[in-house]
C-alpha positions as CSV (number, residue, x, y, z in Angstrom):
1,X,0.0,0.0,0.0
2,X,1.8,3.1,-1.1
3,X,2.3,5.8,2.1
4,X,-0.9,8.0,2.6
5,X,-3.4,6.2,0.7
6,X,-7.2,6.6,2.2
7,X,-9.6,4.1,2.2
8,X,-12.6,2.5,4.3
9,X,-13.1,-0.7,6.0
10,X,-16.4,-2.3,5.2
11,X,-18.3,-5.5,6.3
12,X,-17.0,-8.0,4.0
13,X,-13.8,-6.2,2.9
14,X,-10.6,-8.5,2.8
15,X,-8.0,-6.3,2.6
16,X,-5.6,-7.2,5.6
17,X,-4.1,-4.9,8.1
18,X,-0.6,-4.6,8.5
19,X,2.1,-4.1,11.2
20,X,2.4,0.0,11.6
21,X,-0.4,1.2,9.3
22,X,-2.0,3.9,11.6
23,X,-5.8,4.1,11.4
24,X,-8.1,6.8,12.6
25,X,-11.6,5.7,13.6
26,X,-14.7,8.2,13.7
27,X,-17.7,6.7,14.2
28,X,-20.5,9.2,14.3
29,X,-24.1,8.0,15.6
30,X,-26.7,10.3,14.3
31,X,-30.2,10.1,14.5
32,X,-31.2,13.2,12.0
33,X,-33.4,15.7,14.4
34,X,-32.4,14.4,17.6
35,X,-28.8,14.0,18.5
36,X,-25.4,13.5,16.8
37,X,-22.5,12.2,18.7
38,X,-18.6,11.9,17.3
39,X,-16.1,10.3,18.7
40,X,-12.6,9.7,17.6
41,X,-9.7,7.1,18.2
42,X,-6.1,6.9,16.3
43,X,-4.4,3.7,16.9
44,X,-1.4,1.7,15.1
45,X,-1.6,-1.6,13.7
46,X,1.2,-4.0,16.0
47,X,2.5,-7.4,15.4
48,X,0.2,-8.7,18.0
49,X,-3.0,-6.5,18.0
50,X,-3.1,-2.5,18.0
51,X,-1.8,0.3,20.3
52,X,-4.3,3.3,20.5
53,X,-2.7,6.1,20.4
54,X,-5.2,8.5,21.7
55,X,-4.8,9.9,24.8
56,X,-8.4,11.9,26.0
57,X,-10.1,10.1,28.7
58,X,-12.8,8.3,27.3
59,X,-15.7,8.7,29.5
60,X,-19.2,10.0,28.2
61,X,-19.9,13.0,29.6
62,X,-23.6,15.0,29.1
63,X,-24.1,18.4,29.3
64,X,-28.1,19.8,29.9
């Protein structure tokens, strides 16, 4: 995979992740009307797993 390339993840997709690729992960739950929520995790891709690499603590917290 040449350096910097983009793509997405998909149910079914078999492209394999490899040792060091970085991801960034930001799901977004939105019911339209109602509420949206973003949340955001950068990890790297190890030997035996991942490593996130995000640091914010992760609770939820809700303002009224």
């Amino acid at each position: 995979m040449e350096r910097g390339h983009l793509f997405d993840l998909t149910a079914g997709d078999e492209r394999l992740l490899e040792a060091g690729m970085v991801v960034h992960m930001p799901p977004a739950p939105r019911l339209p009307g109602e509420f949206g929520v973003g949340v955001s995790e950068t990890a790297i891709v190890t030997e035996t797993g991942c490593e996130v690499l995000s640091t914010l603590p992760t609770a939820v917290v809700v303002n009224r």
